[in-house]
C-alpha positions in Angstrom: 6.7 -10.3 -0.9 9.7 -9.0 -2.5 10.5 -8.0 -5.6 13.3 -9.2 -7.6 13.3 -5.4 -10.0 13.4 -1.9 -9.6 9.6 -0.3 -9.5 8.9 2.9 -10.9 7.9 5.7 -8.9 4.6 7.1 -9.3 4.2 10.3 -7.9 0.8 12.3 -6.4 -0.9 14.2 -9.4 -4.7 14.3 -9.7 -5.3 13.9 -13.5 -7.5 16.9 -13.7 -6.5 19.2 -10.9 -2.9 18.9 -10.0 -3.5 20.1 -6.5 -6.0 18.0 -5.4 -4.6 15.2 -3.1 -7.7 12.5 -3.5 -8.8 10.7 -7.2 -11.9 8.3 -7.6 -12.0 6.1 -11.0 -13.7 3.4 -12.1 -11.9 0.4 -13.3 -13.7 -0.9 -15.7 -12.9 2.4 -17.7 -9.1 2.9 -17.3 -7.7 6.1 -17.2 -4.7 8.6 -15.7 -2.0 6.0 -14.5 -3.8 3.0 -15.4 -3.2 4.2 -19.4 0.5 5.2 -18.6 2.2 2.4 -17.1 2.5 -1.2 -18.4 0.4 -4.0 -17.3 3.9 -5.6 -16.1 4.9 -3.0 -14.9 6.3 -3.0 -10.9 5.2 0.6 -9.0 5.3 2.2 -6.2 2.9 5.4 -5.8 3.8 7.9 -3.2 0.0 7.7 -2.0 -2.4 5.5 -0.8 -4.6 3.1 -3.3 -7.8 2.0 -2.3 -9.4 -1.1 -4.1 -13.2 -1.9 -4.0 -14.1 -4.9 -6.1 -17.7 -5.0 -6.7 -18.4 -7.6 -9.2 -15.6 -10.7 -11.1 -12.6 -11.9 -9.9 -8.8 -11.4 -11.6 -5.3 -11.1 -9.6 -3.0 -8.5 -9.4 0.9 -8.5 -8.7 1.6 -7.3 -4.7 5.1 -7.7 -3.5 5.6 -10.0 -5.9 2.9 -11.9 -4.9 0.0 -12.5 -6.4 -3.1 -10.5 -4.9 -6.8 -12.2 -5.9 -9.7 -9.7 -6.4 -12.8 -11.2 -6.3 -16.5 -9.5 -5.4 -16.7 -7.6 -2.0 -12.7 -7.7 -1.8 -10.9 -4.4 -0.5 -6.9 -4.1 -0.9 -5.5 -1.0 1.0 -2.1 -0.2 -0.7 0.3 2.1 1.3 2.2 4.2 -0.2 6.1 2.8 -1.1 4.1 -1.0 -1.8 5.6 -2.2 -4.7 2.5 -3.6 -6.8 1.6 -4.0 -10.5 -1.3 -1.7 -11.9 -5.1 -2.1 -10.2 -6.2 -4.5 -13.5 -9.5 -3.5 -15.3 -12.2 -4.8 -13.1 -15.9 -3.9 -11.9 -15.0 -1.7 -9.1 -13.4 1.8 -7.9 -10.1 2.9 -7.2 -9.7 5.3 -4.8 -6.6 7.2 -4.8 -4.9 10.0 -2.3 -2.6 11.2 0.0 -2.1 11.3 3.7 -1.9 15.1 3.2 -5.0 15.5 2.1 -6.8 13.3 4.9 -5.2 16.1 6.9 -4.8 13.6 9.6 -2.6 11.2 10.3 -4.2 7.3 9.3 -1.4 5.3 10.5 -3.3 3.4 12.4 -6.3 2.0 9.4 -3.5 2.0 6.7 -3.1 -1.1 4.5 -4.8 -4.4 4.7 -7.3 -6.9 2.9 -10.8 -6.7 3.6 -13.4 -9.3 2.4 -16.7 -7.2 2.7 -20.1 -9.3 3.3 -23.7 -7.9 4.7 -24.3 -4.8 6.1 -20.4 -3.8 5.6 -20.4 -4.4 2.0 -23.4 -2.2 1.6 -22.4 0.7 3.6 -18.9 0.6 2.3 -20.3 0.4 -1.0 -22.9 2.9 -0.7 -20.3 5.6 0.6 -17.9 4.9 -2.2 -20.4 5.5 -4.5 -21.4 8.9 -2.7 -17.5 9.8 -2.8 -17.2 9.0 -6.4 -20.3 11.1 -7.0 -18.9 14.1 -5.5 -15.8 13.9 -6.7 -17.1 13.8 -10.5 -19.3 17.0 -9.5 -16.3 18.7 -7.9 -14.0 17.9 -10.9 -16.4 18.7 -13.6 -18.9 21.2 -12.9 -18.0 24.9 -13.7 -16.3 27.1 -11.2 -19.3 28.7 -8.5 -21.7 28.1 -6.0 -21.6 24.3 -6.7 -17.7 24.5 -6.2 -17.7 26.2 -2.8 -15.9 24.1 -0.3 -15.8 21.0 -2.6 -12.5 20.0 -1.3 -13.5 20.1 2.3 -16.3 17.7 1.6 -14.4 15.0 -0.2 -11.9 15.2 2.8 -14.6 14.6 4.9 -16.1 11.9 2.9 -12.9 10.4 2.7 -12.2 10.3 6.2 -15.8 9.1 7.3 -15.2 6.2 4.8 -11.7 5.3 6.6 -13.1 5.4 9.7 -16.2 3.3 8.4 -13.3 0.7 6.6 -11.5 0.5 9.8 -14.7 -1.1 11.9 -14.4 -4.0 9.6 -12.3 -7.0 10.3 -9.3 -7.3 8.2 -7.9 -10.3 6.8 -4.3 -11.3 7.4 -2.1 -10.5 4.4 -0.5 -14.2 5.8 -3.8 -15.5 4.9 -3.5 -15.4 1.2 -0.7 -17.9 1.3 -1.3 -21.4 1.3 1.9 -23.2 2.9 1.6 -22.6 6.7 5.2 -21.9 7.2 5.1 -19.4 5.3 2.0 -17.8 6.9 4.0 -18.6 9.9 6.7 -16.8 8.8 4.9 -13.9 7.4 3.2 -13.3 10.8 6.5 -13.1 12.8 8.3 -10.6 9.8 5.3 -8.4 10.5 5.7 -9.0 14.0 9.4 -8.1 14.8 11.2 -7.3 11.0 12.3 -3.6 13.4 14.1 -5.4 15.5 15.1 -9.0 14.0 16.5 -8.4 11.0 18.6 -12.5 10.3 17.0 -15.3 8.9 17.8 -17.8 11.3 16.1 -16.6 14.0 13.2 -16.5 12.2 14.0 -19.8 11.5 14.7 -21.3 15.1 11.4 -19.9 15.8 9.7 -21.6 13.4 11.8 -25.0 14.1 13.0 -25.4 10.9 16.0 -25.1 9.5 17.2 -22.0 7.5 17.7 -23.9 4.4 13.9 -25.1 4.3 12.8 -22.4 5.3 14.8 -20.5 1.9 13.4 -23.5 -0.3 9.6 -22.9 1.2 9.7 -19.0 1.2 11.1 -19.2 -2.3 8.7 -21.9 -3.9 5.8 -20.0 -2.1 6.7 -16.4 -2.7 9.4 -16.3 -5.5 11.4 -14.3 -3.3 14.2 -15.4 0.1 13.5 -14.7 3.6 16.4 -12.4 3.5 14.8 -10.5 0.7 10.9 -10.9 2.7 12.6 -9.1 5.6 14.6 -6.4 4.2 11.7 -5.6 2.1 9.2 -5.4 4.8 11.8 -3.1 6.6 12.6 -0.8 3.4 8.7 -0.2 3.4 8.4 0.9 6.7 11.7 3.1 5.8 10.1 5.0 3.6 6.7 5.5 4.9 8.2 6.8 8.2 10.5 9.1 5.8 7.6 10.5 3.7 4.9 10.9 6.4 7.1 11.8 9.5 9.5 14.6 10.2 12.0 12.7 12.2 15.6 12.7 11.8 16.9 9.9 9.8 19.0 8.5 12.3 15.9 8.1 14.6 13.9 6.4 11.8 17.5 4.6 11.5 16.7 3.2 15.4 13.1 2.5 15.3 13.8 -0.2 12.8 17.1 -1.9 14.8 20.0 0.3 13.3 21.9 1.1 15.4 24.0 2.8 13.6 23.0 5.8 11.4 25.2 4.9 8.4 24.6 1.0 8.3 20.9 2.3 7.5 21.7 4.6 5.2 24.1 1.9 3.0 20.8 -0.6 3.7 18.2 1.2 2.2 20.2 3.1 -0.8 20.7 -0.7 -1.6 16.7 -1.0 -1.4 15.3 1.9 -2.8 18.0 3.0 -5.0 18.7 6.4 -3.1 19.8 7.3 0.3 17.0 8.1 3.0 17.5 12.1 2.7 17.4 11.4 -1.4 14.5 9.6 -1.0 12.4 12.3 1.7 13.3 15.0 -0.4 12.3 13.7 -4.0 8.6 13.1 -2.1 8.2 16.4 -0.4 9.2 18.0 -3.4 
């Protein structure tokens, strides 16, 4: 769940209209960031990544972990999720940024969906709708065809999050096979804002926090330690880029108490301090 290097930072640019916050590619004919950043490559995009799988299976690298796509699957990446680029596949990515939603999605973002039935058709049928209009909007000549073509792939975006969101997710603990770890990886989800040391994760779990090191590592390639502070560093930064609140108060909603221990805690995360950090994404 953690990685072990630095991830580039891949920042919002829609590859043929800079200013448009939403991009719809297929997979299977890689293009814009999929041609500029290595195959083993770690990332983190400043926007959202939707997935849709619609036909094969291969895996892809999600906090360090390793992410199977198969047909009907759906990843949700938020931005800041370190992850390795969406592999060539039969399916869609859909790209874009919480500015461009115009709302606030905190509560849909990020997941795993496995889509079956009547979900996999409609969620299919308004992808392909999306992808449609978006082509049109990007491609046809400036006029009458043009006219409000960003207000209608906001709205088609939107209706498809809303759709998305009526379908049960699967646990991200699910796509681990040692139950300890799921264990574990439910309770960092849990309470990683306000327990922060291994060993009461591990007194919880009953085990000691030696096996619990040897299972996380042999499971995930990463420590608890590193599970946890990663899991908090994410929230960091989504809270930084898509709220307006003073650091210090992002500081407390994830069990600093003190405004500078955070700041030392994530500049040894993400490489900057948290004011670095909101400013090189709002700018």
């Amino acid at each position: 769940m953690a990685p072990t290097k630095q991830a580039m930072v891949l920042e919002a640019r829609n590859p043929s209209r800079e200013d448009l916050g939403v991009c719809v590619a297929p997979l299977s004919q890689p293009s814009g960031c999929q041609r500029t950043c290595r195959a083993d490559e770690l990332i983190r995009a400043t926007f959202h990544i939707l997935v849709l799988c619609e036909d094969g299976t291969t895996t892809q690298t999600v906090n360090s972990d390793e992410f199977h796509h198969t047909s009907g699957s759906l990843l949700w990446l938020t931005p800041g999720t370190p992850h390795q680029v969406v592999p060539a596949l039969n399916g869609t990515a859909l790209c874009f940024t919480s500015a461009f939603v115009g709302m606030t999605v905190e509560p849909w973002m990020g997941g795993v969906w496995h889509l079956e039935g009547n979900d996999r058709v409609t969620v299919g049928a308004m992808v392909d709708v999306l992808s449609r209009e978006y082509r049109r909007y990007i491609s046809e000549p400036t006029g009458n065809l043009q006219a409000g073509g960003d207000i209608l792939l906001r709205h088609l975006l939107l209706a498809l999050l809303i759709r998305i969101h009526n379908v049960p997710r699967k646990e991200w603990a699910e796509e681990f096979g040692n139950p300890v770890v799921r264990q574990f990886l439910g309770l960092v989800e849990n309470h990683y804002a306000t327990m922060h040391t291994v060993d009461k994760y591990a007194d919880l779990l009953g085990y000691s926090t030696r096996t619990l090191h040897r299972l996380c590592y042999e499971e995930l390639g990463a420590t608890p330690h590193q599970v946890v502070s990663e899991r908090i560093a994410q929230e960091a930064e989504r809270l930084l880029v898509l709220s307006d609140s003073p650091i210090s108060a992002v500081g407390r909603s994830l069990g600093f108490d003190d405004a500078a221990n955070f700041s030392k805690f994530f500049q040894r995360q993400a490489g900057l301090t948290p004011g670095e950090f909101r400013r090189t994404r709002l700018h």
